[in-house]
C-alpha positions as CSV (number, residue, x, y, z in Angstrom):
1,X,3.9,-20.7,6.3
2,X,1.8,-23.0,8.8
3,X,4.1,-23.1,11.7
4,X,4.8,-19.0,11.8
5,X,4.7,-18.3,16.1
6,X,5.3,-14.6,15.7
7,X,4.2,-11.8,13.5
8,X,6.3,-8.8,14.3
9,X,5.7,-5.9,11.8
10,X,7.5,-2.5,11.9
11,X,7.5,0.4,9.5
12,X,5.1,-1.6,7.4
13,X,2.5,-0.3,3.8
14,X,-0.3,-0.2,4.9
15,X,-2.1,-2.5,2.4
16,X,0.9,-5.1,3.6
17,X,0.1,-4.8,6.9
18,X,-3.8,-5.3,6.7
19,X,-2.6,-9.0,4.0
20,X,-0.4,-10.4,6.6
21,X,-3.0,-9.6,9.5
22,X,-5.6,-10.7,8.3
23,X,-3.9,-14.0,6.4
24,X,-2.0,-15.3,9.2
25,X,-5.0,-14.4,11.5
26,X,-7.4,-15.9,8.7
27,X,-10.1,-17.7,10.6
28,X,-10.2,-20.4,8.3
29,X,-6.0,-20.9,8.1
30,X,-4.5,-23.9,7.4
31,X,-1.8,-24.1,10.3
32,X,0.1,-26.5,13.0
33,X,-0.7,-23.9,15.9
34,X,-1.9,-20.4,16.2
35,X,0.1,-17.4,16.1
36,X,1.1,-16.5,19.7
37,X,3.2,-13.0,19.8
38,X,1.9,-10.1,17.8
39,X,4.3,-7.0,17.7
40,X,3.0,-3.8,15.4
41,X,5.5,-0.7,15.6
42,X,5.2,2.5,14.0
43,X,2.9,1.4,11.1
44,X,-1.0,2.4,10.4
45,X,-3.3,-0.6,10.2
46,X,-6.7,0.3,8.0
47,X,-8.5,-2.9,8.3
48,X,-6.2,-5.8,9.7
49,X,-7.3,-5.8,13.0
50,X,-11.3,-5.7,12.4
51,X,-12.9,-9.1,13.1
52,X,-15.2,-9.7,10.5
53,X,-15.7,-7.2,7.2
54,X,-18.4,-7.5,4.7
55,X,-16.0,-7.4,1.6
56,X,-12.3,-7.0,0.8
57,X,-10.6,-5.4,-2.7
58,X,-8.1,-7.4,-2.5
59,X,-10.0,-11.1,-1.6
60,X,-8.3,-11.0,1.6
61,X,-9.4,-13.3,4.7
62,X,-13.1,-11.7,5.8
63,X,-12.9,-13.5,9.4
64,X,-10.4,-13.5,11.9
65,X,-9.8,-15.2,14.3
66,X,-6.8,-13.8,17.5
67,X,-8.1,-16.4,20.0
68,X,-4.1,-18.2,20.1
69,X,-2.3,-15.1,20.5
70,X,-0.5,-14.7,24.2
71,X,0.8,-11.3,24.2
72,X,0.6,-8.4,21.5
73,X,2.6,-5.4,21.5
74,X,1.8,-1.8,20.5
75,X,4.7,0.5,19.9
76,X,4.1,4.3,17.7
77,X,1.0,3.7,17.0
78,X,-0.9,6.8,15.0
79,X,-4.3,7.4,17.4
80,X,-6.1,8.8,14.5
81,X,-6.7,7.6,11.0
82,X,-8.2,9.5,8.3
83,X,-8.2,12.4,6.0
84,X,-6.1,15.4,6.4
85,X,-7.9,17.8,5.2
86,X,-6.2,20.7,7.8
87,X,-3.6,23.2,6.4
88,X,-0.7,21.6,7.9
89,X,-1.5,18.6,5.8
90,X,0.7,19.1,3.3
91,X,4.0,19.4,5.3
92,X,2.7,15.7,6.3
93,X,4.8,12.8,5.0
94,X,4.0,9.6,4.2
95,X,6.6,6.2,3.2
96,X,7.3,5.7,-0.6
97,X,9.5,4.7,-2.8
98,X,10.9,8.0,-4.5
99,X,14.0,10.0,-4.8
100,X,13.0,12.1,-1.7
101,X,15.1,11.7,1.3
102,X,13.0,12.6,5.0
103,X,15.0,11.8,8.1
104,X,12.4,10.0,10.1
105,X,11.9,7.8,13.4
106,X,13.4,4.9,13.1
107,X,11.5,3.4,16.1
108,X,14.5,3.1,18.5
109,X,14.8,6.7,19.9
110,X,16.7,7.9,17.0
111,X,16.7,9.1,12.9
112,X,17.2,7.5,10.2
113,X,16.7,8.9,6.4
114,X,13.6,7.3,4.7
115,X,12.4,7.4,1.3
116,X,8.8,9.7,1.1
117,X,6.4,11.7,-0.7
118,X,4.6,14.5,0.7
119,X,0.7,13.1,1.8
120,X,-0.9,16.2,-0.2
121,X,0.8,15.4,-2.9
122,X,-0.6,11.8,-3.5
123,X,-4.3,13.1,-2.8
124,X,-3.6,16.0,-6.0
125,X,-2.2,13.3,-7.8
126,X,-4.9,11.3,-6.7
127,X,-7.9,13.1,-7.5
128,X,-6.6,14.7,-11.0
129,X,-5.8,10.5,-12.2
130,X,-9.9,10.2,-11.8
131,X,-10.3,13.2,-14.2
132,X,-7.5,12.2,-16.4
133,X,-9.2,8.7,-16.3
134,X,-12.3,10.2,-17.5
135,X,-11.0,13.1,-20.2
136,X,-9.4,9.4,-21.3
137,X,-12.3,7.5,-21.7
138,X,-14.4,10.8,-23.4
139,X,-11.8,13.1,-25.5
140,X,-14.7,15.3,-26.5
141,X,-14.9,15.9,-22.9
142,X,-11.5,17.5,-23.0
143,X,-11.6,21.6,-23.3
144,X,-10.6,22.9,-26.6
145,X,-6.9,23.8,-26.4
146,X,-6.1,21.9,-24.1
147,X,-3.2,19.2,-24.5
148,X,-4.3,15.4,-23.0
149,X,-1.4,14.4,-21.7
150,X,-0.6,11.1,-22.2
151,X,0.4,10.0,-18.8
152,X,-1.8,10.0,-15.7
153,X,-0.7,12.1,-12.4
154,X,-0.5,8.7,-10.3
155,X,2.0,7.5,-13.4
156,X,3.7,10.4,-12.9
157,X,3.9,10.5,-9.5
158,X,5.4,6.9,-9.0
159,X,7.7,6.9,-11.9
160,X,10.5,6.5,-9.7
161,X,9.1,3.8,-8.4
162,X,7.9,1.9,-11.5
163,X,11.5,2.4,-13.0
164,X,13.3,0.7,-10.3
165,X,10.3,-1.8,-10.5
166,X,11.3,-2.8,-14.0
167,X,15.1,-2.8,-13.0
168,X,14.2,-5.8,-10.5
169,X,12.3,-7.7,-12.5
170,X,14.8,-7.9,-14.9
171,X,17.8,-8.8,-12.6
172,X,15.2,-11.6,-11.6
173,X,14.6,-12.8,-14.9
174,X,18.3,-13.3,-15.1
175,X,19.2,-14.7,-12.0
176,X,16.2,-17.5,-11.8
177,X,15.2,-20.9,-13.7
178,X,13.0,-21.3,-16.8
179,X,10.0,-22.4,-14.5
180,X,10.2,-19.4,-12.1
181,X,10.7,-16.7,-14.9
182,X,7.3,-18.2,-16.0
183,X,5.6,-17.8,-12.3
184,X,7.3,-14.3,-12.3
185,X,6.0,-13.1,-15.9
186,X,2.7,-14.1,-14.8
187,X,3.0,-11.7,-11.3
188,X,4.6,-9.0,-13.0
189,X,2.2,-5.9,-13.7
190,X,3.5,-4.3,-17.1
191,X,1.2,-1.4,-17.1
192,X,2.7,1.6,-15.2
193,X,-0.7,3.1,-15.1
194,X,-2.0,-0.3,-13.5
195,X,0.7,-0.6,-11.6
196,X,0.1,3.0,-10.0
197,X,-3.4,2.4,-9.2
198,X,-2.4,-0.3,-7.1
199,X,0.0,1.5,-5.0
200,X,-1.8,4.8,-4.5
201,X,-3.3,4.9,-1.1
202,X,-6.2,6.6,-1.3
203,X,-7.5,10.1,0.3
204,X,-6.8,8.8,3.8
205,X,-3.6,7.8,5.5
206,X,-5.6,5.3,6.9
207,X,-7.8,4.2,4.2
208,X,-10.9,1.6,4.9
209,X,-12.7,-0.3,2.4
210,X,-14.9,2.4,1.7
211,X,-12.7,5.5,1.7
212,X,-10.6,3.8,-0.4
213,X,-12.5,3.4,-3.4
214,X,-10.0,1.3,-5.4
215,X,-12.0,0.3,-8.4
216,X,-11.5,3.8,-10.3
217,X,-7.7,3.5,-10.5
C-alpha cells in the first residue's frame, strides 16, 4: 500500500492501531508520497505515536517519521492511559469480541450496541493465566486436592472469540484457491491458548512495551 494519502482510524484495537501507525508512518517505508491526513477517533493509542522506541513485541517499525502529514485530527480521545486499579474499575468496559452486548458511543453523538468484556475481568483472567501457566509447567506445584484444569482463564475468557475464529477460517478455506488456502494455513494460529495470549491486552487499557509484558502469555 505505497500510494495510501489518508489514514483515518476509528473505534480501532489497540495493538491495530499502534501496526498501522507506526507501518504507514515507518521511517524507512517504501512509498510514492507521504501520508498527508491523519484522523484517530475514539480509539487508545499505546505506542503508535512515539517517535523512536528501543524495541517492539511485535517487530514493528522502531522510527517514525510524520514530517508529510498536513493536518491530523483528534476526536474522543481517552487523556489518560494506564491501570485501573480504582473501585469503579470494574464497571469499566473495554471492545471485544464476545457475546456481551454494551450500548456504546458510536462517535457521532449517538449509541450504538458494541460487543465488550468488562476491563476487570480481562486483568483476573489475566493474572490467574500466569499461575495457570506456571501450576502447568510444575504440577507438583499444584496444592493437593486441587483439580488443574485443563484450560487457561485467558482460553476461557475468549472462547467466544476463538470459536467464531475457527468458523472463519473455514468459510475461507472453502471460498479461496489452492495457493491462498496454503498462505492462510500458514497465518492461522491453531492453539486457542496461543491464540489468547495474543489478544489479551495486558493490565493497562493502554498498555506500553513494558507494562505489557507479552512474552508470559
Amino acid at each position: 500500500m505505497v500510494k495510501v494519502s489518508t489514514l483515518r482510524i476509528i473505534f480501532g484495537h489497540p495493538t491495530l492501531n499502534d501496526a498501522l501507525l507506526r507501518c504507514f508512518f515507518d521511517k524507512h517505508r517504501q512509498k510514492t508520497g507521504p501520508v498527508r491526513r491523519l484522523w484517530l477517533e475514539n480509539c487508545r493509542i499505546p505506542a503508535g505515536l512515539c517517535m523512536s522506541l528501543p524495541e517492539q513485541p511485535y517487530n514493528l517499525p522502531l522510527d517514525l517519521d510524520f514530517g508529510g502529514l498536513e493536518s491530523i485530527r483528534f476526536r474522543r480521545m481517552p487523556l489518560l492511559s494506564g491501570p485501573w486499579a480504582s473501585s469503579s474499575s470494574k464497571y469499566y468496559v473495554v471492545h471485544a469480541r464476545s457475546n456481551t452486548i454494551w450500548e456504546m458511543q458510536d462517535g457521532m453523538g449517538g449509541q450504538c450496541p458494541y460487543t465488550v468484556n468488562e476491563f476487570s475481568e480481562e486483568q483476573t483472567a489475566g493474572q490467574a493465566h500466569l499461575n495457570w501457566l506456571a501450576a502447568d509447567k510444575e504440577p507438583a506445584s499444584i496444592d493437593e486436592g486441587v483439580v488443574h484444569d485443563s484450560v487457561s482463564p485467558l482460553e476461557r475468557l475468549y472462547g467466544f472469540a476463538n470459536h467464531w475464529d475457527d468458523r472463519i477460517y473455514e468459510q475461507l478455506l472453502a471460498a479461496v484457491t489452492p495457493a491462498e488456502q496454503l498462505l492462510l494455513s500458514e497465518r492461522h494460529v491453531p492453539s486457542y491458548r496461543a491464540r489468547s495470549g495474543l489478544a489479551y491486552r495486558g493490565p493497562c487499557t493502554d498498555p506500553t512495551d513494558l507494562e505489557r509484558n507479552v512474552a508470559p502469555l
